[in-house]
C-alpha positions as CSV (number, residue, x, y, z in Angstrom):
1,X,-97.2,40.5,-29.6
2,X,-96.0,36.9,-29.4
3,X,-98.1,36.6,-32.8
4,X,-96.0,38.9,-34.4
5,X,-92.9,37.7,-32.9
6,X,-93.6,34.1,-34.5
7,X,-95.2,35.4,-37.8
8,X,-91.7,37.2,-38.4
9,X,-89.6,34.4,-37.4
10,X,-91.4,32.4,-40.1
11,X,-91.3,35.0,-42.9
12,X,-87.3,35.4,-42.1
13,X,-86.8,31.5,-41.9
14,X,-89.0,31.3,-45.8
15,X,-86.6,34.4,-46.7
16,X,-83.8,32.4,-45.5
17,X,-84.0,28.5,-46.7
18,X,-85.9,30.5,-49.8
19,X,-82.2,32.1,-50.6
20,X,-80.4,29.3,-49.6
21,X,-82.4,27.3,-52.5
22,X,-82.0,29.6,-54.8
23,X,-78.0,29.5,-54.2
24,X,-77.9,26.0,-54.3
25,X,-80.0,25.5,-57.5
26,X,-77.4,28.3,-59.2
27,X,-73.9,27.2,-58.2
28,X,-75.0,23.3,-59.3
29,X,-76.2,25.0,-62.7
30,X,-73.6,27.5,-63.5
31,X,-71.1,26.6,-60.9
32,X,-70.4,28.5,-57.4
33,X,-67.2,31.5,-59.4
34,X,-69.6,32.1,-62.0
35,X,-72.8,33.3,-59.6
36,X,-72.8,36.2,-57.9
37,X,-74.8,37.7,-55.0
38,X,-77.0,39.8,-57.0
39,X,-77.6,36.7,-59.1
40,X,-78.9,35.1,-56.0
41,X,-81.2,38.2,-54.7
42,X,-82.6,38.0,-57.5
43,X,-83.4,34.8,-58.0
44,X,-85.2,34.6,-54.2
45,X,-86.7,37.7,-55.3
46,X,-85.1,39.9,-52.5
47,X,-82.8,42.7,-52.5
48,X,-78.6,42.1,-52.1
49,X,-79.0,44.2,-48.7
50,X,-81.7,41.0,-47.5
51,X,-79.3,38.9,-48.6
52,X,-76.4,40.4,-46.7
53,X,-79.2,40.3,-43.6
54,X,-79.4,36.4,-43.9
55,X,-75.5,35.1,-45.0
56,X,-72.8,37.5,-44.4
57,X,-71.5,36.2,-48.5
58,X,-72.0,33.9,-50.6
59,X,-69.6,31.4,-49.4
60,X,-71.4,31.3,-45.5
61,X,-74.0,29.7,-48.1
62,X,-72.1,26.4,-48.5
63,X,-69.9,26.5,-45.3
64,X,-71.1,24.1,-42.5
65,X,-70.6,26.3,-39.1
66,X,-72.3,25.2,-35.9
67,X,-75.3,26.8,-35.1
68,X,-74.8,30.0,-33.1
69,X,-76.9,30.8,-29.8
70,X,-77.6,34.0,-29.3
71,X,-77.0,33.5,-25.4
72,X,-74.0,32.1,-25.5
73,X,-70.8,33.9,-24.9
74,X,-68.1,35.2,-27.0
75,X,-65.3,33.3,-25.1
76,X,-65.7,30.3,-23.3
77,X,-65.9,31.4,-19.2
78,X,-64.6,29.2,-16.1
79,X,-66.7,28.7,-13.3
80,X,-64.9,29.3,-9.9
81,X,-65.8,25.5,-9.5
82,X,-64.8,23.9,-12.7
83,X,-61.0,23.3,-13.4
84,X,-61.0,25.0,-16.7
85,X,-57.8,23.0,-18.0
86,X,-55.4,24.0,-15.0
87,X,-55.1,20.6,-12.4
């Protein structure tokens, strides 16, 4: 199982940077209004629903978010021991 599990996470990780590439290479050669997300699909040689799977649009492609964690919370939490701004 855990041989599947990491064969996956490598194919979506190659689907992913693979898209990202083919974005980047794209909006430098026709600039970022003129390219548009079937453009990209197509040039990473996926479908626009597989892109939509990796980068919610075109423009999460160039944005620099933090990494998410899955774990993590929605909304910061307090512990009852931590003073969470109040003094």
């Amino acid at each position: 199982m855990t041989d599947t599990l990491d064969w996956r996470a490598r194919r979506w990780a190659t689907t992913h940077q693979r898209i990202y590439d083919t974005a980047i290479a794209l909006f430098q050669e026709l600039g970022f209004d003129a390219v548009n997300v079937g453009q990209i699909a197509r040039g990473a040689e996926v479908s626009v629903p597989t892109f939509y799977a990796h980068y919610p649009s075109k423009e999460h492609l160039v944005m620099q978010l933090p990494p998410r964690r899955r774990s993590a919370p929605s909304s910061p939490r307090c512990r009852p021991t931590s003073r969470c701004g109040n003094a």
